[in-house]
C-alpha positions in Angstrom: 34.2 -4.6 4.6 31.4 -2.6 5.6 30.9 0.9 4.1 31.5 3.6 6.5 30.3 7.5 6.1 33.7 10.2 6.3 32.5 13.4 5.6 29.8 13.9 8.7 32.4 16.0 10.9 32.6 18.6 8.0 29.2 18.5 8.0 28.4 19.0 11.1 31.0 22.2 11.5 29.3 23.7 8.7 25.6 23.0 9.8 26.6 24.3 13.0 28.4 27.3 12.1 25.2 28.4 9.9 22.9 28.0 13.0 25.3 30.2 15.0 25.3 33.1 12.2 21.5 32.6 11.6 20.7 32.9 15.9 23.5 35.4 16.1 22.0 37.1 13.5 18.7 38.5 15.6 19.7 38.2 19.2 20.8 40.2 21.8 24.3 39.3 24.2 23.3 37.9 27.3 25.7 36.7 30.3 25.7 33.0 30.8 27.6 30.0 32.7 28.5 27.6 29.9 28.3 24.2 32.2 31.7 22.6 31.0 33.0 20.4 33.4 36.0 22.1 35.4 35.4 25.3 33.2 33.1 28.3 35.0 33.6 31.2 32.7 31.2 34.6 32.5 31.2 34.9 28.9 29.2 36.7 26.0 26.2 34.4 24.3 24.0 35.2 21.9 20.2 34.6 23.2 17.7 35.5 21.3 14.8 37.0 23.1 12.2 37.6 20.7 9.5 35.0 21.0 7.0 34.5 24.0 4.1 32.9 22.3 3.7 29.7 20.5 3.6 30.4 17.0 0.8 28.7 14.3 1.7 25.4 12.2 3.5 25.6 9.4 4.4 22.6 6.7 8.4 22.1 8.0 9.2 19.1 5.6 7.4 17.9 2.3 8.7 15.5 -0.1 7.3 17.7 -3.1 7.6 21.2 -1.5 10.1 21.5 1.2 12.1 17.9 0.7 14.8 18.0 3.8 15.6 15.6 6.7 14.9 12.4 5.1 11.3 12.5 5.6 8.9 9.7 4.6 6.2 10.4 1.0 4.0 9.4 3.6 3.7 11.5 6.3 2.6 14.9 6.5 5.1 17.2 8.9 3.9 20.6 10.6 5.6 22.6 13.4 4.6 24.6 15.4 7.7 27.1 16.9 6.9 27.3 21.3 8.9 29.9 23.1 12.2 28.6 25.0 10.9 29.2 28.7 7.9 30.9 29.3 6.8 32.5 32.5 5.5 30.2 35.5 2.2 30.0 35.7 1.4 30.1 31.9 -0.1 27.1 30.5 0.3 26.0 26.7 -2.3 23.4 25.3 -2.7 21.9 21.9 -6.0 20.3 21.2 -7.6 18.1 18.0 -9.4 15.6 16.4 -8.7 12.7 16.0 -7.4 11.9 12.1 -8.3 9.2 9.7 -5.0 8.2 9.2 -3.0 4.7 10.5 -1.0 6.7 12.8 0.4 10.2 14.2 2.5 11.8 17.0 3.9 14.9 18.6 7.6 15.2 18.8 9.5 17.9 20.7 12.8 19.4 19.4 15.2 21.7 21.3 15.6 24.2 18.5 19.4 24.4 18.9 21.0 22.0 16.2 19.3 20.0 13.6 16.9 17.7 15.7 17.6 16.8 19.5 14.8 15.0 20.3 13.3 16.2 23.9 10.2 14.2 23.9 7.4 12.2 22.2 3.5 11.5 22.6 2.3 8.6 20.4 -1.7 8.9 19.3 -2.4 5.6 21.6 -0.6 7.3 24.4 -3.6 10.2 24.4 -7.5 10.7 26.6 -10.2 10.1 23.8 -13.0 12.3 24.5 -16.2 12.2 23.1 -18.2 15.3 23.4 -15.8 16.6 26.2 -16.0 13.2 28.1 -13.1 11.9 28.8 -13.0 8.0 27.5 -10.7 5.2 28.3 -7.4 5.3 26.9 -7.1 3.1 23.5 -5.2 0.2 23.2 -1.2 0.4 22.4 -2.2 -3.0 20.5 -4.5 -4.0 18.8 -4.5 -0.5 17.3 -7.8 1.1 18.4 -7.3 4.7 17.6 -10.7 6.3 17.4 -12.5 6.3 14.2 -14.3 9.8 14.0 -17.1 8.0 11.8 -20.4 10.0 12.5 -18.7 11.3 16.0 -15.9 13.7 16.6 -13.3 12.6 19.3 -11.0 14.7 20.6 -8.0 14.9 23.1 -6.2 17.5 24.3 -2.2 18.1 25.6 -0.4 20.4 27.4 3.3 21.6 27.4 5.1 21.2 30.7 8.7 22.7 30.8 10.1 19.8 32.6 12.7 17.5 31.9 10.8 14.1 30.9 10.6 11.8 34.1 13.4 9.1 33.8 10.4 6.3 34.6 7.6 6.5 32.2 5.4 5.6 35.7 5.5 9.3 36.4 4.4 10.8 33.3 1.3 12.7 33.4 -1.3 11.8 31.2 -1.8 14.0 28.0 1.6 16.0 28.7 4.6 16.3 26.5 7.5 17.6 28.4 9.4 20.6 27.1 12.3 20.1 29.4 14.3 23.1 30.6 16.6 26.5 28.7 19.7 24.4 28.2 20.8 22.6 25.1 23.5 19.5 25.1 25.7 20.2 22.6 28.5 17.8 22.0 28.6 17.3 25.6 28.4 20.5 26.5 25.9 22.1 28.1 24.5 25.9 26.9 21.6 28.4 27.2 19.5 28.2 24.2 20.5 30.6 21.4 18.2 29.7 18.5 15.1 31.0 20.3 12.6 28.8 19.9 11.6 25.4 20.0 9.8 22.9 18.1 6.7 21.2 18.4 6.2 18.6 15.9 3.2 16.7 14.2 3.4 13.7 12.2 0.4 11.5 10.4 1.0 8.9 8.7 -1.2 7.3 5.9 -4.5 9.2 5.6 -7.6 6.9 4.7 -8.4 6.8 1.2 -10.7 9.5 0.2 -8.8 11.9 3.3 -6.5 14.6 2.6 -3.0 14.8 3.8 -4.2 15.6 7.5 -6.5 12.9 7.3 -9.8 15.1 7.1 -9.6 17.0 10.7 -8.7 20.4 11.1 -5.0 20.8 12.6 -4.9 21.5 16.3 -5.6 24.3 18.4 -3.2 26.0 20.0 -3.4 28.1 23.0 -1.5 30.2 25.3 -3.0 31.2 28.8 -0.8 33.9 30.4 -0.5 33.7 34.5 -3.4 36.8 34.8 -5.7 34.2 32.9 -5.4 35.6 28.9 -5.3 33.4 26.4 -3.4 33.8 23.6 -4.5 31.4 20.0 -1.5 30.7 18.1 -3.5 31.7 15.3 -3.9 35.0 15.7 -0.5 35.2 17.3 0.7 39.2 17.7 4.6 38.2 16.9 3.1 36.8 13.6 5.9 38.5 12.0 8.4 36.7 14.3 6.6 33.2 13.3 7.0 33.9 9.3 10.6 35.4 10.0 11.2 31.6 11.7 9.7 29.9 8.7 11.7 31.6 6.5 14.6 30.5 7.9 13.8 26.9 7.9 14.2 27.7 3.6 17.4 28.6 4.1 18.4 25.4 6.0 17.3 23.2 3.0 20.1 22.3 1.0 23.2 23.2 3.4 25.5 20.5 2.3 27.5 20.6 -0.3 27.6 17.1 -2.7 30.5 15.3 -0.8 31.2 11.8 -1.7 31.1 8.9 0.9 34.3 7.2 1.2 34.6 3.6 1.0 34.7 0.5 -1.1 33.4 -2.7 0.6 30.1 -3.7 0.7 27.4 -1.9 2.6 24.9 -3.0 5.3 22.7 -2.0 7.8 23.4 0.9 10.8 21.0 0.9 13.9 21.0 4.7 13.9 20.1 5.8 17.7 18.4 8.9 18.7 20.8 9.4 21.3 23.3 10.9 18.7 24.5 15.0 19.0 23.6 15.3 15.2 20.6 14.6 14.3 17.4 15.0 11.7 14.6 15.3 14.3 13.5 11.4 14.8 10.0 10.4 15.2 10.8 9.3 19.4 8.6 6.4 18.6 10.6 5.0 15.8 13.3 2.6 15.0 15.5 3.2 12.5 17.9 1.4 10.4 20.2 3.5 8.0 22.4 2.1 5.0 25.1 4.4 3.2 25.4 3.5 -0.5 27.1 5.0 -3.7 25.8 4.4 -7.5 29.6 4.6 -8.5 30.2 1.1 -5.9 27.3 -1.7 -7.6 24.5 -1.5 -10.1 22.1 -1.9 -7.5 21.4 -2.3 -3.6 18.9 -4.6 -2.7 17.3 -4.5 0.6 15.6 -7.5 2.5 13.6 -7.9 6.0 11.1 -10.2 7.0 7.6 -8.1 6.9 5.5 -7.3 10.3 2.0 -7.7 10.2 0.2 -4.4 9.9 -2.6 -2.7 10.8 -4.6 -2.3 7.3 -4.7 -5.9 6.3 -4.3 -7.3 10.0 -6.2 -4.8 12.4 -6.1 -7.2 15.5 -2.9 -9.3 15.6 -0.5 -6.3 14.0 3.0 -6.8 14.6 3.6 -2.8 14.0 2.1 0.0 13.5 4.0 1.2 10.7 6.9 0.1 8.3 8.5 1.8 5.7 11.4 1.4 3.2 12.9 5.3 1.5 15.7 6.4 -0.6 17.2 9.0 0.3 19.8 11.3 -1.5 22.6 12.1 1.5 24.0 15.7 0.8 20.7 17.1 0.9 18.8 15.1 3.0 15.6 14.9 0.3 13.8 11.9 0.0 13.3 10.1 -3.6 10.5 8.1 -2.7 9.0 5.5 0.0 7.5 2.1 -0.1 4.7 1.2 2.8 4.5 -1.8 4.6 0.6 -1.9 2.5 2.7 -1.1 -0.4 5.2 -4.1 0.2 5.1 -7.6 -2.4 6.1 -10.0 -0.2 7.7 -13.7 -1.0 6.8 -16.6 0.3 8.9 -17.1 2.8 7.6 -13.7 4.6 10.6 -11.4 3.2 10.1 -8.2 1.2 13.4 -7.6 -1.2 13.3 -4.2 -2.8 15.8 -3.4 -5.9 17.4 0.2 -6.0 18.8 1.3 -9.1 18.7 3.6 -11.5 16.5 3.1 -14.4 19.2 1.8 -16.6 20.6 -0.7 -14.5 17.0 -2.2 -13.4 17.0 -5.4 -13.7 14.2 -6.8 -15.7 12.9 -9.3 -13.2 12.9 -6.1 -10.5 8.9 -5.8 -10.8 5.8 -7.1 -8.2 5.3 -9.7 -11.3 8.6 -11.8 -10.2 8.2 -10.6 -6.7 9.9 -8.2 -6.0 9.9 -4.1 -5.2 11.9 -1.5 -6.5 12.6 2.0 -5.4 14.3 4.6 -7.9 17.9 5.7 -6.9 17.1 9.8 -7.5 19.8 12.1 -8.9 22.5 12.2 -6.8 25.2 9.6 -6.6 25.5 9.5 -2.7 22.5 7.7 -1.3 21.2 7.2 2.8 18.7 4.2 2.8 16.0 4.4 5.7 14.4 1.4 7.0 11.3 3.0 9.7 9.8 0.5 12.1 6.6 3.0 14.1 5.5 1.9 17.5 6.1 -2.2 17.6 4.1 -4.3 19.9 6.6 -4.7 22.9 6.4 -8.5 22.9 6.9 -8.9 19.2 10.0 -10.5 19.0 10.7 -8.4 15.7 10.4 -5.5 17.2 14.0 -3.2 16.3 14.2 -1.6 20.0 16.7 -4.7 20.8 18.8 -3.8 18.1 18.9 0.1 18.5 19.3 -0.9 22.1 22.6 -2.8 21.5 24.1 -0.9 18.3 27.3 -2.7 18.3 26.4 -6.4 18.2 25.9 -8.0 14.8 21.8 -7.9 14.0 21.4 -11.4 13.8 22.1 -11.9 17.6 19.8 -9.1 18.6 16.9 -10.0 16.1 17.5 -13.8 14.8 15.2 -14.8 11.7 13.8 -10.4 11.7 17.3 -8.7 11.3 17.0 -6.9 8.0 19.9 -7.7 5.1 21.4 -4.6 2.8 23.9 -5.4 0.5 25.6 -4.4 -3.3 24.6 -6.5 -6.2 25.6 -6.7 -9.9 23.2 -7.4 -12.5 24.5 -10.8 -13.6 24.1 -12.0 -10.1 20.4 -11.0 -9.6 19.1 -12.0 -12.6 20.7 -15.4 -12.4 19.1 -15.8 -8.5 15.7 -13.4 -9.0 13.9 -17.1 -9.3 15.3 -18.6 -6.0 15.1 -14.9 -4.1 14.8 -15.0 -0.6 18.1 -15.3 1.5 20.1 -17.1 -1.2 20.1 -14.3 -2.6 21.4 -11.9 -0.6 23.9 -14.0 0.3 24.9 -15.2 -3.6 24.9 -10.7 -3.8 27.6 -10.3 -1.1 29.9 -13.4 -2.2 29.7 -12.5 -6.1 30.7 -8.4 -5.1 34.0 -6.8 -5.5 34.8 -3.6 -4.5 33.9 -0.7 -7.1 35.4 3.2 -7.5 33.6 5.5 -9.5 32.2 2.1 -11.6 35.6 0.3 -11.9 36.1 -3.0 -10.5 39.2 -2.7 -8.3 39.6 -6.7 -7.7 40.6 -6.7 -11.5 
């Protein structure tokens, strides 16, 4: 039986209801049509008003600092908060270097609930130009992201508030689309009350010797009002507005209280789409597989999936451009730590099997010596297991978009010999299979398990 989560619909009224006070809480009534099919009401909603210009980056998530929305030990996250609708004829840019890093994107968030994903620009997707030349566009694959080396290459973006075109055709180059006002909200559609919306930056593995933003300056922001003034982010005059904004995002760290999942059985892998109403702001370039676990159901989960090639040790026949494997505590949404696909000890039949436990119930042959990885289970009993899959080559036949695609058909149709295993596993089991390893041992793991509560084995 496959473990299912129970508790998200509390969570969600909860985490809703606080962004409602917190918007309500600065914002001024304002008559709006809510567009509910059949239903055409005047009513009272609270929009706030407040910002007009794009405010500066700030560090949104951080595994040591500000640990929330299951991010990756990875990645650096900053934000940038871009008014709602701004007037026509204004013209926001965001301009950079290129990092040393493997990888990083731009996301776009609508501000209203915990991370609807508007739109995303991948790092391959962007103009190289060196000294204000414009170059031709890198490579999606091999990976050919400008290396700064003795030269600095830049590119350059700007903000459109237009829905993203349905075919990718009629993008513009170098634009991220902001889309319009409205939010979709359960199927509902609403002005925008939160006041803002988000603009996000992710890099991803800084070279060795880099620091987290992978030696560049962060980008430049700029705001060019219709009579031609232009506005830097960094010297933005509703600074106060900006730190009142970051402030808040504090407040939203730990909002859920520590709820058990509900369950039994045996758990596996979810394709978790970023299509759903409540979401932690996805990276729009990544796949993601989920897996709901409890320390009270097994001694350990182990996870297994056949690993890509990547870019570090194959720069010209990669597979992806980035894999990752985190544990994640659910109520809170904080990370524990993250493997990387460079990171990865692999067996030889192409698989990397990763333990997760606590430190008293690790096995002995869970080290790289026997073959195998293992990731700590963190403090809390409740546990959300991330498997991230960044920008696959579109003809690998590995590559997770078929699955994420297709959520309800069982992995192994959608992805053959690539669909990734999760399952329970006592200690008895995996020490008497850690020398065959590979599949056999998954599947010895999910015939030798019997249902658990709170550490009790309820087949006895």
């Amino acid at each position: 039986m496959k473990q299912s989560v129970q508790v998200t619909a509390a969570a969600k009224i909860f985490s809703a209801g606080l962004v409602a006070v917190m918007a309500a809480a600065a914002s001024m009534p304002v008559r709006a049509q809510l567009g509910i099919p059949g239903l055409e009401l005047p009513v009272q909603v609270p929009v706030r008003q407040t910002l007009t210009y794009p405010c500066n980056w700030v560090e949104a998530i951080h595994h040591e600092r500000r640990n929330t929305g299951y991010p990756d030990v990875n990645a650096n996250y900053q934000v940038s908060a871009m008014p709602i609708l701004p007037p026509p004829g204004t013209v926001i840019r965001v301009s950079g270097q290129y990092p040393k890093a493997r990888y990083f994107t731009f996301s776009v968030y609508d501000g209203f609930r915990p991370g609807n994903l508007l739109d995303t620009i991948d790092d391959w997707e962007l103009t190289p130009r060196l000294n204000g030349v414009p170059l031709a566009p890198p490579l999606r694959f091999p990976a050919q992201i400008p290396d700064s080396g003795n030269e600095t290459y830049t590119w350059q973006i700007t903000l459109k508030y237009l829905p993203p075109p349905a075919n990718d055709a009629d993008r513009e180059r170098d634009t991220v689309y902001m889309s319009d006002d409205q939010v979709r909200y359960f199927g509902f559609t609403i002005p925008n009350v939160f006041g803002n919306k988000q603009f996000g930056l992710r890099t991803y593995l800084p070279d060795a010797g880099q620091n987290e933003f992978g030696g560049v300056p962060l980008p430049v922001i700029t705001y060019t009002m219709p009579d031609g003034t232009v506005i830097d982010s960094r010297n933005n005059p509703e600074q106060d507005e900006c730190d009142t904004l970051s402030r808040g995002q504090d407040v939203l760290l730990t909002v859920f209280p520590q709820v058990r999942q509900s369950g039994t059985g045996n758990t596996d892998w979810e394709p978790d789409t970023t299509n759903e109403t409540f979401h932690f702001y996805p990276n729009g370039a990544t796949n993601y597989f989920r897996g709901p676990a409890s320390k009270f159901n097994a001694d350990m989960v182990i996870a297994r999936f056949r690993a890509p090639l990547h870019p570090d040790a194959f720069p010209d026949t990669a597979q992806v451009r980035y894999t990752s494997l985190c544990q994640n505590q659910y109520n809170n949404t904080a990370v524990v730590d993250c493997i990387a696909d460079r990171e990865f000890v692999i067996q030889p039949d192409g698989s990397a099997i990763t333990v997760i436990s606590t430190n008293a119930r690790r096995p002995v042959r869970a080290q790289a010596a026997f073959g195998y990885n293992w990731l700590p289970w963190g403090p809390a009993s409740e546990a959300l297991i991330y498997l991230r899959q960044i920008t696959p080559n579109p003809l690998f036949v590995g590559n997770y978009d078929q699955a994420i695609a297709q959520p309800n058909r069982p992995l192994v149709e959608t992805l053959g010999i690539w669909a990734p295993e999760l399952t329970y596993c006592d200690r008895q089991t995996f020490e008497a299979m850690a020398n065959v390893g590979g599949a056999a041992l998954i599947q010895a793991c999910r015939a030798n398990y019997r249902p658990y509560r709170n550490g009790i084995n309820l087949s006895n």
